[in-house]
PAKOL-721184 format. One record per residue (C-alpha): residue number from 1; z, x, y. Coordinates in pm, whole numbers, always signed. Each point is the difference from the previous one (the first is absolute). Layout:
pt nupa=NUM z=Z x=X y=Y
...
//
This chain:
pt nupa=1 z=-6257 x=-5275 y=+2952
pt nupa=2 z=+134 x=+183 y=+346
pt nupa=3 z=+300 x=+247 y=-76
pt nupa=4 z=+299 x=-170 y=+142
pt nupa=5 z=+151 x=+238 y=+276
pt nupa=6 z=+422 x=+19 y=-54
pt nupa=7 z=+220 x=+198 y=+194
pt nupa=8 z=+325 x=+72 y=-218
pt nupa=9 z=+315 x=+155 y=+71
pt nupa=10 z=+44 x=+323 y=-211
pt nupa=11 z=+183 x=-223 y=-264
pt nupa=12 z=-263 x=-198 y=-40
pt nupa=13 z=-286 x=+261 y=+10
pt nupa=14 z=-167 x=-126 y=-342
pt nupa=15 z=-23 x=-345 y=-80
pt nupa=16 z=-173 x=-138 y=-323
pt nupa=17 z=-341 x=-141 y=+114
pt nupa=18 z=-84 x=-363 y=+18
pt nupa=19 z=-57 x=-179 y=-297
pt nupa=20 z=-164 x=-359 y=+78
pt nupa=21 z=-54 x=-238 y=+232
pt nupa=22 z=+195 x=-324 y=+105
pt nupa=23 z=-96 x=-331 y=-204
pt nupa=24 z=-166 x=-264 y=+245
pt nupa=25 z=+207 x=-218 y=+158
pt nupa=26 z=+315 x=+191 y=+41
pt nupa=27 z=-61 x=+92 y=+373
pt nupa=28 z=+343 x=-133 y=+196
pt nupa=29 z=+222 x=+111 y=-274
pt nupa=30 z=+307 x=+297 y=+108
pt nupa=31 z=-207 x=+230 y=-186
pt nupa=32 z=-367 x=+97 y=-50
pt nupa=33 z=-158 x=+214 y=-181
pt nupa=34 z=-380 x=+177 y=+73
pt nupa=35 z=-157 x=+309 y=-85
pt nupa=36 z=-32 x=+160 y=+346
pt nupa=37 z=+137 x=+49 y=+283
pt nupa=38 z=-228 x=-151 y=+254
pt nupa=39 z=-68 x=-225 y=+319
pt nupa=40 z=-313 x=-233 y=-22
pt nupa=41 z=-183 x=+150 y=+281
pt nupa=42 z=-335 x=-142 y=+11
pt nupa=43 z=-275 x=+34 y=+221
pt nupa=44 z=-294 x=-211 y=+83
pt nupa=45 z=-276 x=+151 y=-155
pt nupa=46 z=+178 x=+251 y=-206
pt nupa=47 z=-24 x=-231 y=-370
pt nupa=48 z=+349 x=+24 y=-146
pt nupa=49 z=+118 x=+364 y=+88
pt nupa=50 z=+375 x=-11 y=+18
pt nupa=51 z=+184 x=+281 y=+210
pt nupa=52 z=+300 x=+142 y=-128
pt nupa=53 z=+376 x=-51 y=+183
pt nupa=54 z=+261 x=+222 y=-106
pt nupa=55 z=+347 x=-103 y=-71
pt nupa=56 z=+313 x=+248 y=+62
pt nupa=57 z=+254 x=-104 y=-205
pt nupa=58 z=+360 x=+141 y=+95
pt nupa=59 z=+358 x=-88 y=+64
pt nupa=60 z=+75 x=-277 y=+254
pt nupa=61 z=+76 x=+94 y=+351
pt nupa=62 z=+304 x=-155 y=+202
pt nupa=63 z=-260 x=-96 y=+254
pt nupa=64 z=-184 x=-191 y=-289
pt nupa=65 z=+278 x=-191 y=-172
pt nupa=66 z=-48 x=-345 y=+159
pt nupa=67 z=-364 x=-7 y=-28
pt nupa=68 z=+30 x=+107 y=-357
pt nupa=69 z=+241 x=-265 y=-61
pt nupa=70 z=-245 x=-264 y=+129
pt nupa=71 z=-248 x=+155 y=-214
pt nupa=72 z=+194 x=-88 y=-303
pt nupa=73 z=+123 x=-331 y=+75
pt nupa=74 z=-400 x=-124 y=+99
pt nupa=75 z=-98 x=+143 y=-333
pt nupa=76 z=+271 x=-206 y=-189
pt nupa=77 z=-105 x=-292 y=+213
pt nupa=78 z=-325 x=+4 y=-100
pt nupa=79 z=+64 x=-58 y=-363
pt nupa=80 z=-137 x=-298 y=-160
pt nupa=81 z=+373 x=-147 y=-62
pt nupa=82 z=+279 x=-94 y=+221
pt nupa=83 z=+284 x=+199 y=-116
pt nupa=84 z=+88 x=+193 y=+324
pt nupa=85 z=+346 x=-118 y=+113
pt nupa=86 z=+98 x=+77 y=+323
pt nupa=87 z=+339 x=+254 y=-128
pt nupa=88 z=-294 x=+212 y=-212
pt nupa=89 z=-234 x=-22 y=+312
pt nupa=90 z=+208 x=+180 y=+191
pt nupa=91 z=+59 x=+272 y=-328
pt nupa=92 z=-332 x=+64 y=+19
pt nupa=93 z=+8 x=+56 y=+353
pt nupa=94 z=+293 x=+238 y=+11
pt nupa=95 z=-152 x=+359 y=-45
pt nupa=96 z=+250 x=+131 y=+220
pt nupa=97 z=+251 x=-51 y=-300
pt nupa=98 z=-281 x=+121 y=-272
pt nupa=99 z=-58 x=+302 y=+130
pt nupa=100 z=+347 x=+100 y=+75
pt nupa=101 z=+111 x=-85 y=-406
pt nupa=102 z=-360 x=+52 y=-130
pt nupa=103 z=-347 x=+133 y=+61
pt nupa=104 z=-266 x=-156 y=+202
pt nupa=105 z=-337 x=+62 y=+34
pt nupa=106 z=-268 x=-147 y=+207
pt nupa=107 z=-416 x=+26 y=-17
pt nupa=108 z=-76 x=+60 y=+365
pt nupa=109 z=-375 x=-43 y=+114
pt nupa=110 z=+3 x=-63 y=+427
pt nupa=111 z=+266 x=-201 y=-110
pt nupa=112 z=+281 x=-29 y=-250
pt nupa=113 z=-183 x=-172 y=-325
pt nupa=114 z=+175 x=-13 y=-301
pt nupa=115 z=+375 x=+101 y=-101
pt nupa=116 z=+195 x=+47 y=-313
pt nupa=117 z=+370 x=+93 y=-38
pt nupa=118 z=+63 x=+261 y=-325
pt nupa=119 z=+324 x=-30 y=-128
pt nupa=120 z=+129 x=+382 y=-149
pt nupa=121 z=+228 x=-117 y=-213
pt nupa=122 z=+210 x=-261 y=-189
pt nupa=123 z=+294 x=+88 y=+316
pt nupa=124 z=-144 x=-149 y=+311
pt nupa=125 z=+49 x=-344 y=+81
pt nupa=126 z=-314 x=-78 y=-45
pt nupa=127 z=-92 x=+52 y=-380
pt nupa=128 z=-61 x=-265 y=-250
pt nupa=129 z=+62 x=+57 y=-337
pt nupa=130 z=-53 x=+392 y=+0
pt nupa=131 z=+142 x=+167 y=-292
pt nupa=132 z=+88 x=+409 y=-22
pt nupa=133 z=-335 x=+198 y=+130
pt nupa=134 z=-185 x=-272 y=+143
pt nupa=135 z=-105 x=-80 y=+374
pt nupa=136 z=-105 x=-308 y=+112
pt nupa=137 z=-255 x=-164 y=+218
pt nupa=138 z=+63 x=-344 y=+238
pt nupa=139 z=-167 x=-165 y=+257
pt nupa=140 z=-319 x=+144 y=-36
pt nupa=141 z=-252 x=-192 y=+324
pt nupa=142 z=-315 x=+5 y=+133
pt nupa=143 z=-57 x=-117 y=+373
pt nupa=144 z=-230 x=-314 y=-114
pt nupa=145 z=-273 x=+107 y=+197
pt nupa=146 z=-22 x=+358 y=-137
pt nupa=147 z=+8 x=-135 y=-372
pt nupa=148 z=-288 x=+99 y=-234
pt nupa=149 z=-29 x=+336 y=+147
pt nupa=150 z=+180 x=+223 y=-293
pt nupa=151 z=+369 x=+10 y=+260
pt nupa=152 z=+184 x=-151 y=-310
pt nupa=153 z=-109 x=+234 y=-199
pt nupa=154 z=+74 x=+292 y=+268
pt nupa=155 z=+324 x=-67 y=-12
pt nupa=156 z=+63 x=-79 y=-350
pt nupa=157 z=-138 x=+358 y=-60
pt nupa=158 z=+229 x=+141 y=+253
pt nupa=159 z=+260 x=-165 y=-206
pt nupa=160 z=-63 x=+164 y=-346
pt nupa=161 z=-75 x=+338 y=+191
pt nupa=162 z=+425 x=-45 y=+155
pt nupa=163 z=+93 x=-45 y=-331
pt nupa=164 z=-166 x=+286 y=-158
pt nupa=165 z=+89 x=+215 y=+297
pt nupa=166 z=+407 x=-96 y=-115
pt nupa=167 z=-54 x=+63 y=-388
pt nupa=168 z=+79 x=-377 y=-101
pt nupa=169 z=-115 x=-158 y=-308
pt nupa=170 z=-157 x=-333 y=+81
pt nupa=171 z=-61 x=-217 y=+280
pt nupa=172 z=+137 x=-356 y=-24
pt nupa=173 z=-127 x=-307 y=+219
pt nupa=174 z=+16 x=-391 y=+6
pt nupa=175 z=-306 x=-247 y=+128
pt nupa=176 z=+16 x=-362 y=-17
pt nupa=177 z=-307 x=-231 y=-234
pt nupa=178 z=-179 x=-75 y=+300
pt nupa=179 z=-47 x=+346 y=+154
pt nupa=180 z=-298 x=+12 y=-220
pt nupa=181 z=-177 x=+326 y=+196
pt nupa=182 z=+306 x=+137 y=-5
pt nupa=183 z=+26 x=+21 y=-372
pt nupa=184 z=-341 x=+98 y=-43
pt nupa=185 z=+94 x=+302 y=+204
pt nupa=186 z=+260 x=+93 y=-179
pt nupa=187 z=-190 x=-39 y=-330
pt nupa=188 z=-289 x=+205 y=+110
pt nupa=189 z=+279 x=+257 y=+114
pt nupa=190 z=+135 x=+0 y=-378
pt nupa=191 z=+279 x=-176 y=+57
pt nupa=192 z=+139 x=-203 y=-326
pt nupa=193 z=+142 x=-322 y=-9
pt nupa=194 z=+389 x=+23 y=-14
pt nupa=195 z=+103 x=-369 y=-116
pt nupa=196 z=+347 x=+64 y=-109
pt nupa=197 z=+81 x=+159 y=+313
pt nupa=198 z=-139 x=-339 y=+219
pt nupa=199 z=+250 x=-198 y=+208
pt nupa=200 z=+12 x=-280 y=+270
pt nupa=201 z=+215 x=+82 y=+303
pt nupa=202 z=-56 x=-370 y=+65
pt nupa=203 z=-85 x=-318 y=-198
pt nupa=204 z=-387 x=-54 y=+3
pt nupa=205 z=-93 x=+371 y=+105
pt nupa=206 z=-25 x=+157 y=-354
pt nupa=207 z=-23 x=+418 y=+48
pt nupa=208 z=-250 x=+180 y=-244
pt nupa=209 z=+96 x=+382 y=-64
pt nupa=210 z=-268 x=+244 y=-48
pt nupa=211 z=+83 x=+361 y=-67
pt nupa=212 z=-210 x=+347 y=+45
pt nupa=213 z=+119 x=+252 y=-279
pt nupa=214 z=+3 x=+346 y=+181
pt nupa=215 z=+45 x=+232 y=-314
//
């Protein structure tokens, strides 16, 4: 298996390694999971050598926020369900607003990939359910092109590094049944199921918590 090449902020200098690979089948989903970071590169003649593309993963640029709103609203599109409305569409799009009352980050190959927004703490606008010492993680996407590649998991990492880096005790986040790579992510990441912390902002879009014990 080829190393995966990251490029981290100095928060986010160690991640835990990779821990599995995404179950068949779960390609278009908002997140994937994979062991590496690569970019099927192969040549004619060459068998199945695979040549390695790094991923920086960083805070968004102001330069980068409509392109990285795209990039989340495709991902969510591409879910096997039809639960985008057109007033959460354009939530997912706003990262002007997210990274002015949040965190974002984005995976950036020669393009913007992947983004997740990491919520400090249980006082900005956009945490769900945090209690005392947690952080929490939302929209977590993967350009559907670039899924597959290990980006999910890039930026999940980046995650738990944040939270580590501010001394909290857990890291809280919701997925919904059919993001099935998603929650094989976050199981492979150690995440535990949460179910008396699960909600539904809507009818018919049940929320599944998960939660990363830090201590």
């Amino acid at each position: 298996m080829v190393p995966a090449l990251l490029s981290y902020p100095a928060w986010a200098a160690a991640p835990p390694p990779p821990t599995d690979k995404a179950p068949r089948g779960t390609q278009g989903l908002a997140c994937a999971a994979s062991q590496t970071v690569v970019q099927d590169k192969r040549q004619p003649g060459r068998g199945n050598e695979r040549s390695v593309a790094p991923v920086e993963i960083r805070q968004v640029r102001t330069e980068e926020y409509q392109s990285a709103g795209r990039l989340v609203v495709a991902a969510y599109r591409a879910l096997p369900s039809a639960h985008l409305s057109d007033d959460y569409a354009a939530e997912l799009a706003d990262v002007v607003r997210r990274a002015a009352e949040a965190e974002v980050l984005v995976a950036v190959e020669d393009e913007v990939v992947g983004c997740v927004t990491f919520v400090p703490d249980g006082s900005s606008p956009w945490a769900e359910l945090l209690e005392e010492g947690e952080a929490g993680i939302r929209m977590l996407a993967v350009l559907p092109s670039a899924q597959g590649r290990g980006v999910a998991r890039a930026l999940l990492n980046a995650c738990v590094s944040r939270a580590r880096q501010l001394d909290r005790a857990a890291l809280l986040l919701h997925t919904t049944p059919w993001m099935l790579a998603a929650q094989h992510l976050y199981d492979t990441a150690g995440f535990k199921r949460l179910p008396e912390r699960d909600w539904s902002p809507v009818p018919d879009v049940p929320l599944l918590a998960y939660r990363l014990s830090l201590t």
